[in-house]
DOGUKE-677639 format. One record per residue (C-alpha): residue in three letters; residue number from 1; x, y, z. Coordinates in pm, whole numbers. Layout:
BEGIN
REC  aa   i      X      Y      Z
REC ALA NUM      X      Y      Z
...
END
This chain:
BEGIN
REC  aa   i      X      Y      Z
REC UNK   1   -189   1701   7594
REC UNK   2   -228   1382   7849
REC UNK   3   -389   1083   7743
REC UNK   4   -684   1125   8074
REC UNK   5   -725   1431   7852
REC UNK   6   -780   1317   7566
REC UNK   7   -979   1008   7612
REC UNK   8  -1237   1250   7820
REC UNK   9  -1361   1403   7462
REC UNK  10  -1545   1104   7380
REC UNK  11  -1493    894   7108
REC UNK  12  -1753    833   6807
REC UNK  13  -1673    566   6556
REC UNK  14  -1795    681   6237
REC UNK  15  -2000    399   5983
REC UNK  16  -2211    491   5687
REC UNK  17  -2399    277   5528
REC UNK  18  -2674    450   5268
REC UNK  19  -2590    829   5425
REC UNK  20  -2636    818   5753
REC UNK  21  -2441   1108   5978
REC UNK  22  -2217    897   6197
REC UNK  23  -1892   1046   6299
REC UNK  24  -1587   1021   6564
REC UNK  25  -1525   1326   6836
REC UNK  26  -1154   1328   7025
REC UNK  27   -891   1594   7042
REC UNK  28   -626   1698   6799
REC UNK  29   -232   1789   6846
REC UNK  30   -253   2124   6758
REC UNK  31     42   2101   6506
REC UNK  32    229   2448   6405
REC UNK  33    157   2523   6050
REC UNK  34    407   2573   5776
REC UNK  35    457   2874   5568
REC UNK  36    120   2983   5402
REC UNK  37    104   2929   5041
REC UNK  38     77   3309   4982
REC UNK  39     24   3252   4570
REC UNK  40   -207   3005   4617
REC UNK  41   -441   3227   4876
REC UNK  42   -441   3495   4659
REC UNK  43   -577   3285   4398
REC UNK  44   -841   3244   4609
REC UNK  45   -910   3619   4657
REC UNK  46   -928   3639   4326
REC UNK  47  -1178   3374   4298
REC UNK  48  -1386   3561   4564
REC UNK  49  -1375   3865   4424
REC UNK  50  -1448   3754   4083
REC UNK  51  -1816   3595   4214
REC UNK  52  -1910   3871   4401
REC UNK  53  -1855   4072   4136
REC UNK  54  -2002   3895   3837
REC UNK  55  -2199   3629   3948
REC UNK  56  -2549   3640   3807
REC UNK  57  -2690   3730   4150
REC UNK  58  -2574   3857   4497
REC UNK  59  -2391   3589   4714
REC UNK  60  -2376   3673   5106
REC UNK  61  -1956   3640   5204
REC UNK  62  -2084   3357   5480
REC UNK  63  -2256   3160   5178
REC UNK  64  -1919   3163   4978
REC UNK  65  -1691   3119   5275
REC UNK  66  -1907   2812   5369
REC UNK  67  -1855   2670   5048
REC UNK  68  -1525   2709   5031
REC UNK  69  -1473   2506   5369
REC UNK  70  -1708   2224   5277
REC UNK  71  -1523   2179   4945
REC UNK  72  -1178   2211   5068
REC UNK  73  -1250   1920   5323
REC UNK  74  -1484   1696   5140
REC UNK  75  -1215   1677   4837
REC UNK  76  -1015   1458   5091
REC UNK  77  -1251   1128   5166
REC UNK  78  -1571   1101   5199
REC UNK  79  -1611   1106   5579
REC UNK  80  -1422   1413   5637
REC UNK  81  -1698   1715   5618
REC UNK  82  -1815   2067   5728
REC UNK  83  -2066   2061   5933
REC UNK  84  -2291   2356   5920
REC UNK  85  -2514   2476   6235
REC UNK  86  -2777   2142   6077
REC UNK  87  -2545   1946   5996
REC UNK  88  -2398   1974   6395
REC UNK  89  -2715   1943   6604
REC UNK  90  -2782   1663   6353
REC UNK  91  -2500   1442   6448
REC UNK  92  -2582   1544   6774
REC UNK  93  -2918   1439   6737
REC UNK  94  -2845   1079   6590
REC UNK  95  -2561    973   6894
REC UNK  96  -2845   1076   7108
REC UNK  97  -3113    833   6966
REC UNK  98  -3417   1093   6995
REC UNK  99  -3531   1300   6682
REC UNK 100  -3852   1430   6510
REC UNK 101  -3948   1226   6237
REC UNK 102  -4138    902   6135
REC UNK 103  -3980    596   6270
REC UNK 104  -3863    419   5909
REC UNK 105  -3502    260   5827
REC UNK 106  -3463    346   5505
REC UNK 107  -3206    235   5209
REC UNK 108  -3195    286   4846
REC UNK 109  -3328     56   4557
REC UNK 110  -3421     96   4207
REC UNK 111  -3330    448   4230
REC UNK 112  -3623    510   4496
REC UNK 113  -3582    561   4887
REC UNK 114  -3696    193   4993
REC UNK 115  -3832    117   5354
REC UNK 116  -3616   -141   5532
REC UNK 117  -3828   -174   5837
REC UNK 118  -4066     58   5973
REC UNK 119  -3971    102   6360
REC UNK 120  -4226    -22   6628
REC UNK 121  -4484    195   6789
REC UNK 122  -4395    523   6547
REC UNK 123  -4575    720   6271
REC UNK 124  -4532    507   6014
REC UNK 125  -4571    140   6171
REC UNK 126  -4915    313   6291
REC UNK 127  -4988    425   5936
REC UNK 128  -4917     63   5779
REC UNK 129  -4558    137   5618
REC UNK 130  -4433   -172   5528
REC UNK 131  -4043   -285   5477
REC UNK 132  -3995   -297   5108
REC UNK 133  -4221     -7   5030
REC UNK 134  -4073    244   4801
REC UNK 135  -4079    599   4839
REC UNK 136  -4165    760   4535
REC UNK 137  -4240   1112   4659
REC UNK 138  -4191   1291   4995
REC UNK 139  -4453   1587   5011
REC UNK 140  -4485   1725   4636
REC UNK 141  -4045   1605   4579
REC UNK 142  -4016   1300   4371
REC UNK 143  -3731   1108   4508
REC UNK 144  -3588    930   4249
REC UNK 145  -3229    957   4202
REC UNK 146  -3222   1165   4550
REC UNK 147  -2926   1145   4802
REC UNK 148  -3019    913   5056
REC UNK 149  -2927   1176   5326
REC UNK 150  -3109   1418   5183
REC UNK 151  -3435   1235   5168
REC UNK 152  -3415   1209   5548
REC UNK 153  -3350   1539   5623
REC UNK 154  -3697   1581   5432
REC UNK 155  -3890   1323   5664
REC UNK 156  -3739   1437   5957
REC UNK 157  -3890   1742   6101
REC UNK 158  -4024   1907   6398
REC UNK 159  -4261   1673   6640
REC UNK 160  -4691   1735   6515
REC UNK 161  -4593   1861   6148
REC UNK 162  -4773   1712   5863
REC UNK 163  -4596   1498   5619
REC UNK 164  -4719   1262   5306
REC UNK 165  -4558   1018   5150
REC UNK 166  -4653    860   4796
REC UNK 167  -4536    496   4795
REC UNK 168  -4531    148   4563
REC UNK 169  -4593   -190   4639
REC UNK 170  -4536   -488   4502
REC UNK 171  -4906   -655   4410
REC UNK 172  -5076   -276   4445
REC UNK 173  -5159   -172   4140
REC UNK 174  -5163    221   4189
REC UNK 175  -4925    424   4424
REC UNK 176  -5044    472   4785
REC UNK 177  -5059    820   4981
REC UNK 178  -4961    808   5289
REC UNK 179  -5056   1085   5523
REC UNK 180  -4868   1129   5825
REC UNK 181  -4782   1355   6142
REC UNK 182  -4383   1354   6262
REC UNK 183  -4371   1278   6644
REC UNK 184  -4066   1220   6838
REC UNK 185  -3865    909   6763
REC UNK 186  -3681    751   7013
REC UNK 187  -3460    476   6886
REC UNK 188  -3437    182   7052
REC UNK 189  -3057     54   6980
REC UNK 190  -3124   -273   7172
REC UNK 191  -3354   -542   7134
REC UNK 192  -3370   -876   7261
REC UNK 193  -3541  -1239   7267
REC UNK 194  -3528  -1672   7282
REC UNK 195  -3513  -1739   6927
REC UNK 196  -3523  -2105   7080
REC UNK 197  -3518  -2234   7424
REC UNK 198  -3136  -2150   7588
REC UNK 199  -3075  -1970   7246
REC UNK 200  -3055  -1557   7287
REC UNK 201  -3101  -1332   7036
REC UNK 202  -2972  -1001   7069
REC UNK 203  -2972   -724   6798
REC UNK 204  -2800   -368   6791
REC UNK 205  -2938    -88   6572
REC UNK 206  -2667    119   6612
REC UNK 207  -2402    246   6888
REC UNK 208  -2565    482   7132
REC UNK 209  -2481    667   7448
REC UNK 210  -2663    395   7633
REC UNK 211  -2584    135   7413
REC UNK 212  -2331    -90   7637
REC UNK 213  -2548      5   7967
REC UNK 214  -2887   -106   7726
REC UNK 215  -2736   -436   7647
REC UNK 216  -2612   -532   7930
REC UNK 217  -3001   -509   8077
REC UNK 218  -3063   -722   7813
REC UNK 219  -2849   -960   7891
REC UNK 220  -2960  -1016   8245
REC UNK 221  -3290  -1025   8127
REC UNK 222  -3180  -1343   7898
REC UNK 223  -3025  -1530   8157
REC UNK 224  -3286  -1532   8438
REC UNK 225  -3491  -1820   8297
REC UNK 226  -3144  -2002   8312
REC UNK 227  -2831  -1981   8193
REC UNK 228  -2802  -1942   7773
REC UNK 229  -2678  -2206   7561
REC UNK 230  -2586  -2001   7285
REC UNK 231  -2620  -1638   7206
REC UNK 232  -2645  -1497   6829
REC UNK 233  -2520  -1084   6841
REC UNK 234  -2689   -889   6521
REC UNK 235  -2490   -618   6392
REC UNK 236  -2639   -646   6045
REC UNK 237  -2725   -304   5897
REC UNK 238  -2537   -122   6189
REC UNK 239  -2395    227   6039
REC UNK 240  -2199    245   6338
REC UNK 241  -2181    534   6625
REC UNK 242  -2014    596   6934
REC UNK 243  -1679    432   7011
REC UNK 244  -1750    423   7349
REC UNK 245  -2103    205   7304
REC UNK 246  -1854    -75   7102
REC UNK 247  -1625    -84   7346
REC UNK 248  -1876   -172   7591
REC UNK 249  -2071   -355   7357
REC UNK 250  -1730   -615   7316
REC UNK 251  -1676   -550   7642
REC UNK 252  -1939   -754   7786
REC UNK 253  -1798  -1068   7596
REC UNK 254  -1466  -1018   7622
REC UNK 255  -1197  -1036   7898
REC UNK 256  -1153   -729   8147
REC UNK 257   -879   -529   8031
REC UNK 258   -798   -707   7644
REC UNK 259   -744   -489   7379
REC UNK 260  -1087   -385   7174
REC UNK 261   -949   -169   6903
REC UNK 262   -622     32   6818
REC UNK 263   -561    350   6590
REC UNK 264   -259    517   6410
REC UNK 265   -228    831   6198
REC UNK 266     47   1154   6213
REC UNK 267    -18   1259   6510
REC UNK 268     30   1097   6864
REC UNK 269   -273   1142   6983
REC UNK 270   -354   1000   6679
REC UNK 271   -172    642   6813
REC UNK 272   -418    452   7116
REC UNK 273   -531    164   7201
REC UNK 274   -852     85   7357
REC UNK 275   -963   -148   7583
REC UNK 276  -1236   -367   7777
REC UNK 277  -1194   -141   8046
REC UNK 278  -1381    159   8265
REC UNK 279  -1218    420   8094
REC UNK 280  -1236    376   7739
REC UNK 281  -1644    276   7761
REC UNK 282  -1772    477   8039
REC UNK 283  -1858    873   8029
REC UNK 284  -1979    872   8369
REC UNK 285  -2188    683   8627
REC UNK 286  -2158    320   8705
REC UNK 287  -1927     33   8567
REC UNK 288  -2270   -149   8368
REC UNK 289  -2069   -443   8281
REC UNK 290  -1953   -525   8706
REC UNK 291  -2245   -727   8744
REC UNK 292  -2309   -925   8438
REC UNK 293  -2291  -1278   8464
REC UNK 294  -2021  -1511   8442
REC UNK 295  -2223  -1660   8128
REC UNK 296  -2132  -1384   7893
REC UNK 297  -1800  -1437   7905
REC UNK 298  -1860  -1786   7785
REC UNK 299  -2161  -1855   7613
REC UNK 300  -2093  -2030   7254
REC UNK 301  -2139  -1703   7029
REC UNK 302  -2206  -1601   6677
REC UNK 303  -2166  -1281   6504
REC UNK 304  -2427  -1162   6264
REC UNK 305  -2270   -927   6012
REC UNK 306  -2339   -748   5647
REC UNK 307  -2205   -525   5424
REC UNK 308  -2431   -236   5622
REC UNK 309  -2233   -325   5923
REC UNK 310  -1987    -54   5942
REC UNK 311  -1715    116   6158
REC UNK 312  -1813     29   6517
REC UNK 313  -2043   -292   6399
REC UNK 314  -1726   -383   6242
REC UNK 315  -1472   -334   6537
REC UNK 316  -1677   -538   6761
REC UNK 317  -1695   -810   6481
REC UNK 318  -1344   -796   6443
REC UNK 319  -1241   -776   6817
REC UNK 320  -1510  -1121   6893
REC UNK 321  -1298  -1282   6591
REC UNK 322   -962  -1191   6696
REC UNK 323  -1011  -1299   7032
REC UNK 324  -1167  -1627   6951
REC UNK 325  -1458  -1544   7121
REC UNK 326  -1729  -1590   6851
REC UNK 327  -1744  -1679   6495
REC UNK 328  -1887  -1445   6225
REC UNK 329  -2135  -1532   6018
REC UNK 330  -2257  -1351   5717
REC UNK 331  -2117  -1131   5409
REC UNK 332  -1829   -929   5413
REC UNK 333  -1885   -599   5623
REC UNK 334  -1888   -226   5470
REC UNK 335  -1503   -147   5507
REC UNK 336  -1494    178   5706
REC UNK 337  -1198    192   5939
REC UNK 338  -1072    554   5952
REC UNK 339  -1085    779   6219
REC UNK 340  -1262   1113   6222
REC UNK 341  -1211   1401   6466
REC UNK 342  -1497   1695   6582
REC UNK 343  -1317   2025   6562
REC UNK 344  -1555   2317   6626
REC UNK 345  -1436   2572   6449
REC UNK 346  -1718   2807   6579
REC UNK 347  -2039   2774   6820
REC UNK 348  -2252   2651   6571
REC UNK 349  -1994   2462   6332
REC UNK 350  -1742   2235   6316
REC UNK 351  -1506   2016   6043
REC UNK 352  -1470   1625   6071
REC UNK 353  -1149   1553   5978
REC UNK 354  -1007   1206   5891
REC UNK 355   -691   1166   6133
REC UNK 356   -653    758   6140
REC UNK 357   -700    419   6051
REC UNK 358   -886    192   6332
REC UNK 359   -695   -176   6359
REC UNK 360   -810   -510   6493
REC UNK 361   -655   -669   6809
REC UNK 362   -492   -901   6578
REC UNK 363   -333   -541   6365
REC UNK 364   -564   -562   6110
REC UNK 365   -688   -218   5892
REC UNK 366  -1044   -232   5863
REC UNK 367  -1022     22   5594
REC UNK 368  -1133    -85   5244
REC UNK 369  -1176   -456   5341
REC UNK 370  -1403   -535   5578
REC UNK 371  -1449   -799   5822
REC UNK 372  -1403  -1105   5660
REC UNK 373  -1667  -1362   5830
REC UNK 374  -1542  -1683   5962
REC UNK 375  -1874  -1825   5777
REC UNK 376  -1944  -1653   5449
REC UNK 377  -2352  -1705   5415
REC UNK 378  -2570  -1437   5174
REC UNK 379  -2893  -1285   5338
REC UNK 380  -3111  -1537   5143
REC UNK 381  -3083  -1867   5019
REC UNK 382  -3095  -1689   4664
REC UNK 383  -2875  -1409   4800
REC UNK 384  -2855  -1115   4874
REC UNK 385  -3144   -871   5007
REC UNK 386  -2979   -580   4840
REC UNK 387  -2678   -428   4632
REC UNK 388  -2460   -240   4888
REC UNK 389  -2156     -2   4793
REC UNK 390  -1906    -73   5040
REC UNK 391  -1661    176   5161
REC UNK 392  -1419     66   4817
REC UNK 393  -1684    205   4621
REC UNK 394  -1687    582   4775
REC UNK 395  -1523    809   4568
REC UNK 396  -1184    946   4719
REC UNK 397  -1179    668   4952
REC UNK 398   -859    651   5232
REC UNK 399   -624    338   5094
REC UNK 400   -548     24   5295
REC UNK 401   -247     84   5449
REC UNK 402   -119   -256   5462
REC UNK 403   -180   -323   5103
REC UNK 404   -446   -565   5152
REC UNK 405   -697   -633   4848
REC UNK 406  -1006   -375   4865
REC UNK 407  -1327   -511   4829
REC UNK 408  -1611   -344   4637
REC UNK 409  -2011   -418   4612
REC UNK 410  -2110   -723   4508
REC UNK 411  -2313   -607   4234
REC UNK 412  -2208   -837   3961
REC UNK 413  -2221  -1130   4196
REC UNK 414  -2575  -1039   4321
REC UNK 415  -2727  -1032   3965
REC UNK 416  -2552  -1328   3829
REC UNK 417  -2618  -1732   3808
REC UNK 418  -2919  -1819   4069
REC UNK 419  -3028  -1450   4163
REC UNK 420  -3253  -1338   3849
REC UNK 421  -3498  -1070   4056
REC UNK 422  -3450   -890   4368
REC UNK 423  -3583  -1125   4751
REC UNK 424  -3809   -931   4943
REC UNK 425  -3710   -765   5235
REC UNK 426  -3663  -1040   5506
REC UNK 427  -3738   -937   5872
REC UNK 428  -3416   -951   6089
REC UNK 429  -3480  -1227   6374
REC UNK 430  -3797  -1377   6199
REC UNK 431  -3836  -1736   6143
REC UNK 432  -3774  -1672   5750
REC UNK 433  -3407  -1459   5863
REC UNK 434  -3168  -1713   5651
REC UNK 435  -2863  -1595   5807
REC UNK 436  -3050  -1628   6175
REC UNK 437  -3115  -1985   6110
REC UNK 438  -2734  -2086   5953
REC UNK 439  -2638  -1897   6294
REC UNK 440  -2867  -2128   6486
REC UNK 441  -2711  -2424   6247
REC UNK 442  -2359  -2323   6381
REC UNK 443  -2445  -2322   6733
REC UNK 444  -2638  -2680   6718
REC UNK 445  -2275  -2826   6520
REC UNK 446  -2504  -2869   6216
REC UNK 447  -2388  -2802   5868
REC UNK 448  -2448  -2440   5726
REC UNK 449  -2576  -2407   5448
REC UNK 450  -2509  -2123   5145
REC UNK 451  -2663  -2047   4862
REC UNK 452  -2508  -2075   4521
REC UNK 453  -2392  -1726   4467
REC UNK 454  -2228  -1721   4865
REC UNK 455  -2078  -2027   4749
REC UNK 456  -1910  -1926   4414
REC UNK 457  -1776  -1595   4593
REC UNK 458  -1644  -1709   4906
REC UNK 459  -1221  -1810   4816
REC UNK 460  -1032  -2110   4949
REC UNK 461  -1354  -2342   5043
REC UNK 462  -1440  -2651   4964
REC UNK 463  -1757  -2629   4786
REC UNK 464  -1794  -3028   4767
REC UNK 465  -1921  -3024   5125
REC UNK 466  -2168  -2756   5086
REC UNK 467  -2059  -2442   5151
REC UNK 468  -2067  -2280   5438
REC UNK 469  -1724  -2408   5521
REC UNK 470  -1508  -2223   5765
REC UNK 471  -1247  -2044   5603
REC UNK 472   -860  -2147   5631
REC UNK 473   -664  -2039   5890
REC UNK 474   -958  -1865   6115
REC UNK 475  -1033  -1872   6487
REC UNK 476  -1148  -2200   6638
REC UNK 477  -1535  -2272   6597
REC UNK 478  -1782  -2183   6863
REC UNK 479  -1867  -2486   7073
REC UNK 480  -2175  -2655   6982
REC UNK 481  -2480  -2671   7161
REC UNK 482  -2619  -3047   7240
REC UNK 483  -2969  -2988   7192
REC UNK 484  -3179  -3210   6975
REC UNK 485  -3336  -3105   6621
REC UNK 486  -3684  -3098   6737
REC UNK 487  -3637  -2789   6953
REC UNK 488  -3565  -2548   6705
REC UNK 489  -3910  -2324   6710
REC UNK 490  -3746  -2005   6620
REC UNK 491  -3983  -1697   6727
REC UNK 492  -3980  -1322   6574
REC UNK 493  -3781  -1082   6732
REC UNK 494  -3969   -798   6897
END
């Protein structure tokens, strides 16, 4: 099969942070199989026969067949996964950033669904749902201890169908009830303001099909009052999503034609590299990064990442720091650098199959480790917002190839020395965004500053000068900007 081939399937680069459906489609070497294990199939008979038989009620063949796919792929990692006829249209659904629900980011704490941020102009921002609400109960279903994933497939729903949520908050005495009615959501991956005069601010939500083309609208949008004097890129809480949408996303920063990100697994289809070029981030239409200004390639730059930032977040992190194009600033990202592949297997469904490991420019494996930032700075000055599991933490996990240390949640750090109770939920590109404002520190050539927790976890620093020290042997720092103190008037982002 020829590479044109290949790379005209589309790529998806898969992150999940807190169980959201993110996942990567390309084309497989159809490899001849070896002799079939004829004992161990009819061992399986056997099982099959055995529950249809005796099991306490009927079971349709589909229901056990389907089972028996989903469990012989999801014993391998946690990323690879049947997809049922939902499960399908609901990746779908997500790449395409338009579904039915309410219009909430949501994450886990305490053992409740928590809001992160309610999304603007939706159900719930019109019904008061505030970030750091918890869900206590969706409809009559109490959702403590509930999968994450499953507690959106219960908000999510057809456009003009009731919903009601039961939620806490902190100085309310009694629970609040919510009543609601799902409309369509579009998601708006892109967002964009001055957090200061000649400073952008640019956030992504998440990889899109129209990611690279939306940011690059933003972008000329930010340089017509002038050209920018720095530019801060938010990938916090990114889950990832289409391949294509980070390689245009790094794209418009980087060199034409440099190397983005490279994978390698068994097969040698398996083995590409990818690059700031036409062909690996377009799917049709017009080259969206021809007419950008000269500025992007050049503006002093800084990287906002977390340990939500996953998978495509985290290969446009690690392309910027590999290239020397921008520092990172932030806490280590989620860790998930393999490669999944779409393979329908009918109409309706499909497996998604781990077949690789994605690598930096520089050769680094993502998987299990992260992005290390240049600039290791916790979401607060107390720190963190909340505890995380990182891709180390998933049971069955894929190994780090290159034998580099894995890195699991923070948990023990995050409830230790100076952080005694959880920080409320911060607004990403508000004036009280501590990691926005060490960012704007960085740019200015001003010291940045950690808190005590970021600065007992972060290795080979010198903690004498206050944290927030670059680490050894990184990229060289972004270029400050000369502007006096007295400017800084940061503004919320939209």
């Amino acid at each position: 099969m020829s590479s044109t081939k290949f790379r005209n399937f589309g790529l998806v680069a898969a992150g999940v942070v807190t169980g959201v459906l993110i996942s990567l489609g390309v084309t497989a070497v159809a490899q001849r199989p070896g002799p079939l294990p004829l004992d161990e199939l009819r061992q399986f008979s056997s099982v099959f026969a055995i529950i249809k038989n005796n099991y306490v009620e009927s079971v349709e063949d589909r229901k056990l067949l389907d089972g028996a796919i989903a469990g012989m792929v999801s014993d391998l990692d946690p990323h690879s996964a049947y997809l049922d006829a939902d499960a399908f249209r609901e990746m779908q659904t997500v790449t395409q950033g338009e579904f039915g629900g309410l219009g909430i980011e949501v994450g886990t704490r305490d053992g409740f669904v928590s809001v992160i941020s309610p999304i603007e102009d939706t159900p719930a921002a019109r019904a008061g749902v505030r970030a750091g609400d918890l869900i206590v109960r969706i409809d009559d279903t109490a959702t403590q201890g509930m999968q994450l994933s499953e507690a959106v497939k219960l908000m999510r729903g057809k456009p003009q169908t009731p919903i009601t949520l039961t939620i806490m908050r902190e100085g309310e005495p009694k629970p609040i009830v919510v009543k609601l009615m799902r409309d369509v959501i579009k998601v708006r991956s892109v967002r964009s303001n001055e957090v200061e005069p000649g400073v952008g601010y640019v956030r992504v939500t998440q990889f899109q099909e129209k990611t690279g083309e939306d940011l690059a609208r933003h972008l000329a949008a930010l340089g017509k009052n002038g050209v920018p004097k720095g530019l801060i890129l938010d990938l916090r809480n990114d889950p990832g999503g289409l391949l294509n949408g980070a390689i245009g996303v790094a794209g418009a920063f980087l060199q034409p034609g440099v190397e983005v990100v490279s994978t390698k697994g068994r097969t040698p289809d398996s083995n590409q590299q990818y690059r700031a070029t036409p062909a690996d981030y377009l799917r049709g239409g017009p080259d969206y990064l021809a007419d950008l200004p000269a500025w992007t390639k050049t503006v002093p730059m800084v990287v906002l990442v977390n340990a939500g930032s996953a998978s495509a977040s985290e290969i446009v992190a690690g392309a910027l720091q590999d290239h020397a194009r921008a520092q990172v600033l932030g806490t280590r990202t989620f860790g998930k650098g393999s490669v999944q592949v779409i393979l329908p297997i009918s109409r309706e469904t499909a497996i998604k199959l781990t077949t690789s490991r994605y690598y930096t420019p520089n050769g680094r494996s993502i998987q299990a480790t992260g992005i290390e930032p240049d600039y290791f700075v916790t979401e607060t000055a107390n720190g963190d917002l909340f505890d995380r599991p990182r891709e180390a933490d998933l049971i069955r996990h894929l190994s780090n190839d290159q034998d580099q240390p894995e890195v699991r949640s923070s948990l023990s750090l995050s409830r230790e020395g100076a952080v005694q109770e959880l920080p409320k939920p911060v607004e990403f590109g508000s004036a009280e965004d501590y990691q926005l404002q060490q960012a704007l520190n960085l740019l200015h050539g001003r010291p940045v500053q950690q808190s005590a927790v970021a600065a007992a976890a972060t290795p080979n620093t010198d903690a004498a000068q206050g944290a927030g020290d670059k680490k050894p042997g990184g990229n060289t720092p972004a270029p400050a900007i000369k502007a006096p103190p007295e400017q800084i008037q940061p503004k919320p982002a939209p």
